[in-house]
C-alpha positions, 0 to 999 in steps of 0.5 A, spaced: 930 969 641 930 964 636 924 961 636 921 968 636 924 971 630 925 965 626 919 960 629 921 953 630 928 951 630 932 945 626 938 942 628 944 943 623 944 935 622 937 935 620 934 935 613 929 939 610 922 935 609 921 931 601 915 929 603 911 935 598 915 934 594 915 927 592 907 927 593 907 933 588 912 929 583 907 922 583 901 926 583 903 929 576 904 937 578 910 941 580 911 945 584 907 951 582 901 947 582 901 946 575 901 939 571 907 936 569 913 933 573 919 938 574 923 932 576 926 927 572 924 922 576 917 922 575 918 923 567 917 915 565 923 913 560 920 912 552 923 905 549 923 904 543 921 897 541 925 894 536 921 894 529 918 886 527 921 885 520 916 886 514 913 880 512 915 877 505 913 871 500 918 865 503 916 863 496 920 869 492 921 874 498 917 879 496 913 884 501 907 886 496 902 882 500 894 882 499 890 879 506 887 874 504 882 871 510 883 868 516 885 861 518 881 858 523 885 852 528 881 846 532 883 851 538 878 857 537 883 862 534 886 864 528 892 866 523 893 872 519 893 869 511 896 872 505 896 871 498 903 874 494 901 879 489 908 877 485 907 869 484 901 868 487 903 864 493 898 863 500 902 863 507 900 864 513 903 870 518 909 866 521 909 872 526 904 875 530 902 872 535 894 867 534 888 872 535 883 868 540 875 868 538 870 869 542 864 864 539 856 866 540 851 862 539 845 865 536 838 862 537 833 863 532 826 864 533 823 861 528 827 854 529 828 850 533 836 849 533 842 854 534 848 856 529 853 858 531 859 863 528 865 866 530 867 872 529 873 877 532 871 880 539 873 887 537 867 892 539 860 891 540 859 894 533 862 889 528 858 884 534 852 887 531 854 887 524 856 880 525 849 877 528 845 881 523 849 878 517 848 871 519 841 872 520 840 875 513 845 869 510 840 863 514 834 867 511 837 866 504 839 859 505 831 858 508 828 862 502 833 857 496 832 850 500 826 849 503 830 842 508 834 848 511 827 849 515 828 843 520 835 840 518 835 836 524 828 833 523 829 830 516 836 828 517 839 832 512 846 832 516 845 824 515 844 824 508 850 830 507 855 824 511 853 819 507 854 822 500 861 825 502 863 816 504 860 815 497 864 821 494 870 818 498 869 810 496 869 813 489 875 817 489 879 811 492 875 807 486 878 812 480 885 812 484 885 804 482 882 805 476 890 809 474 886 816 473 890 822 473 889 827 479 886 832 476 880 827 473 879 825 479 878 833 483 874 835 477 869 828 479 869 829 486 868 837 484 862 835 481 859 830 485 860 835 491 856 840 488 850 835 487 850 832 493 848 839 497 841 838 493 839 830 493 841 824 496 846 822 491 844 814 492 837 816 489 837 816 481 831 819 481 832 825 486 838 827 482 834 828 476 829 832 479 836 836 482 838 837 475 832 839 472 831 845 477 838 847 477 840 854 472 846 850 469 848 849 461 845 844 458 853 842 457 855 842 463 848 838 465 850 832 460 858 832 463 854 832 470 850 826 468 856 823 464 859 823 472 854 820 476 852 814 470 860 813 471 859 814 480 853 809 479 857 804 476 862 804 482 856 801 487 853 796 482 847 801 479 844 804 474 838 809 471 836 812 466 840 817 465 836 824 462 838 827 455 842 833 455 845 835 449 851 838 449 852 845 446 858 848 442 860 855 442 866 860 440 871 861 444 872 869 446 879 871 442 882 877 443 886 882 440 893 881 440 895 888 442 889 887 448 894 880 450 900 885 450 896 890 454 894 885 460 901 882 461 904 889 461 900 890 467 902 884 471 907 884 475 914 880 473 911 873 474 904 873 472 907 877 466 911 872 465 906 866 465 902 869 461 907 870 455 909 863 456 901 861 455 901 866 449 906 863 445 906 856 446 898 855 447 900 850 453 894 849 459 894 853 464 896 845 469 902 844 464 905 851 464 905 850 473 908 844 473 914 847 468 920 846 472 928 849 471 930 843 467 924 843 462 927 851 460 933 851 456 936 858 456 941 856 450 937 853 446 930 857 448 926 851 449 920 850 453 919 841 455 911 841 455 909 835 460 902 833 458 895 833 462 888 830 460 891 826 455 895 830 451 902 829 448 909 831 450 913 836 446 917 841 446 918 848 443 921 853 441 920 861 445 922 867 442 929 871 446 924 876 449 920 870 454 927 867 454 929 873 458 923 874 461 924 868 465 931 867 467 929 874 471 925 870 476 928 868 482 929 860 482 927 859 489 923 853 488 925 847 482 919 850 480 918 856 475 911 859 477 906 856 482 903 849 482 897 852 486 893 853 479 888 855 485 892 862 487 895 863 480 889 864 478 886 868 485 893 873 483 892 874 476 884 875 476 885 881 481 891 884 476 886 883 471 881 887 474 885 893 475 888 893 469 881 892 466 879 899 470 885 902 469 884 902 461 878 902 461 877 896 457 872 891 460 873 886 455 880 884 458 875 881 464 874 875 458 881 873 458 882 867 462 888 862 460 885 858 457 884 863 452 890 865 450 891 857 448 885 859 444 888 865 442 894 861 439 891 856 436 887 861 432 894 864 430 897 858 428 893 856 423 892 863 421 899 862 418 900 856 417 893 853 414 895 847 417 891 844 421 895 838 423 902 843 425 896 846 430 895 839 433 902 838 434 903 845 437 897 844 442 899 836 443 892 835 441 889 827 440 885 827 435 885 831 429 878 833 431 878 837 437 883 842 432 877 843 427 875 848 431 880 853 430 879 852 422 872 855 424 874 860 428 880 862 423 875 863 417 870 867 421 876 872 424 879 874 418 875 875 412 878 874 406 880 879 402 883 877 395 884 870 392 892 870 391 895 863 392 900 859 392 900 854 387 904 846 387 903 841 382 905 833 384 907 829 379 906 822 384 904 820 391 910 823 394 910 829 392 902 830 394 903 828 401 909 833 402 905 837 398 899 836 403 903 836 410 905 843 408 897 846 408 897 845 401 890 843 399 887 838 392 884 841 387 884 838 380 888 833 375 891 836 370 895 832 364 897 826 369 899 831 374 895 833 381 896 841 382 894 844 389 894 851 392 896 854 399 892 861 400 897 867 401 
């Protein structure tokens, strides 16, 4: 009767068959047939990964960050770079894991020898775009060096080795001699650009290297001053050729165009360029300043010379006081005594601030111009060329003459007002002389000089 009316029959101690049911709930449907899961079970659970924390300077601990490159290890894969947008610094990513390369080796058809590049797998898009950049790159470098057509064959690898000893041996050869380091980067900067074109151990290939390259006279004559001097490091000589140099006026700008670029830097950039405006110091001095060279009591700056400079100290106004006593002091340093990123930083403000102003000659201002800028000033309130010498630590008198003439040719005279003193013996003169005063006749016994207002 039951199996009549009702079909099969179950026993009471068995259970119900939830095969279909699970089937349905690991395929993804439920019971109607539908997609989505009805049971909790087959829903996946939803982690939350904890957040790494921001990357910051470990220079100053800010997170405003510009990429800048890669850098590339001995095992194929590579380190996100960064550089600080607010002290310049360069560091590597400490945090995310190294990215391996994928190295493809291109063969051309019109040379006998393969280049090899790196570049990110990332699609086959950008793998593309990668061959078609190298292939342009080495159609560039065939087209201005004819060796690169078979570099193999004429040894040009060899040659490049060989100068690289010799630019080494000079630079061990300078070290000796007790010049400074900064002279000797400059040297080894020059040479390095030399020998990419001829073999440095042949005078005569360094002349023609010379008289094709589009350089400035000037910097041809101070290229020929270095080589006579790396020559003499291995015992040779040549006749060097005859390149004068060639004097030009510094660009000086406006004040205001001055104060308009350091109010669109940030916090540190602006305050290294203020320092730069008032004590007309070289960019080198101003990087290496550290805490103990800042007196906050007595605003003064301890100005450490380069290139042959003198030592000073100098006074600052209230406004470049507070500027720097708002900065961190994370290193013994004030700024970053990589000049090479302070200036990777501040050109990239100044670009921006250029466009946002709408002002392209802010693009001219470098930080050597601000001790243009400051020289100029000096003696346009002083008229003492020998004050505008201790300012900028300058040797000899000669290397300030230059802002006399920049002076006059900035402010036209308008009037003839003058300052009038009269000397009455040798003391007096000399005071008179030390003060800006300038001779211009005997009269009566006494010398009578005059300052322009």
């Amino acid at each position: 009767m039951a199996e009549a009316e009702g079909g099969e029959s179950r026993s009471p101690t068995e259970t119900p068959n939830t095969a279909p049911t699970a089937c349905l709930a690991e395929s993804g449907l439920n019971m109607n047939g539908e997609l989505g899961c009805s049971t909790a079970e087959a829903q996946p659970r939803r982690l939350h990964k904890p957040q790494p924390p921001p990357i910051s300077c470990p220079e100053c601990g800010s997170t405003r960050l510009y990429k800048d490159g890669l850098r590339y290890l001995k095992d194929g894969s590579t380190v996100q770079r960064y550089l600080c947008r607010n002290c310049g610094y360069r560091f590597s990513d400490p945090q995310r894991p190294k990215q391996p390369l994928q190295k493809t080796s291109w063969q051309s058809l019109n040379r006998g020898f393969a280049y090899t590049f790196s570049r990110q797998a990332c699609d086959e898009t950008q793998g593309r775009r990668a061959l078609a950049t190298s292939r342009k790159g080495l159609a560039v470098l065939a087209a201005v060096d004819p060796q690169m057509e078979s570099p193999m064959r004429e040894g040009t690898a060899e040659t490049q080795t060989a100068n690289m000893g010799k630019i080494l041996e000079y630079a061990w050869w300078l070290k000796k001699k007790g010049r400074s380091e900064e002279t000797i980067k400059s040297r080894v900067r020059r040479l390095k650009g030399l020998a990419k074109h001829c073999n440095l151990m042949d005078p005569e290939a360094v002349k023609e290297t010379l008289a094709k390259l589009p350089l400035k006279n000037s910097t041809k004559a101070i290229t020929v001053s270095v080589y006579t001097d790396f020559l003499k490091c291995f015992g040779l000589s040549w006749e060097p050729p005859e390149y004068k140099m060639q004097e030009s006026i510094p660009f000086i700008p406006l004040e205001s165009e001055i104060d308009q670029l350091i109010a669109s830097c940030n916090k540190r950039i602006a305050a290294l360029l203020q320092t730069l405006k008032e004590t007309g110091a070289r960019i080198g001095e101003v990087a290496k300043l550290k805490w103990i060279d800042f007196d906050p009591e007595r605003r003064t700056l301890r100005i450490h010379p380069e290139k042959g400079s003198n030592p000073r100290m100098l006074s600052i106004s209230e406004k470049l006081a507070g500027m720097l006593n708002s900065l961190s002091k994370n290193s013994e340093y004030i700024f970053n005594p990589n000049t090479k990123a302070l200036r990777a930083s501040f050109n990239k403000q100044r670009k921006k601030a250029a466009v946002k102003l709408n002002n392209p000659r802010l693009n001219q201002i470098t930080f050597h111009t601000l001790r243009h800028w400051k020289g100029t000033m000096e003696y346009h309130k002083t008229k003492d060329p020998w004050h505008v010498k201790k300012i900028l630590g300058h040797k000899s008198l000669q290397s300030t003459e230059v802002y006399i003439n920049i002076e006059q040719a900035i402010f036209q005279v308008t009037n003839d007002e003058y300052h009038v003193k009269v000397a009455h013996n040798l003391k007096e003169a000399c005071a008179l002389v030390e003060a800006g005063f300038e001779y211009v006749t005997d009269m009566e016994g006494a010398k009578i000089f005059r300052k322009r207002k």
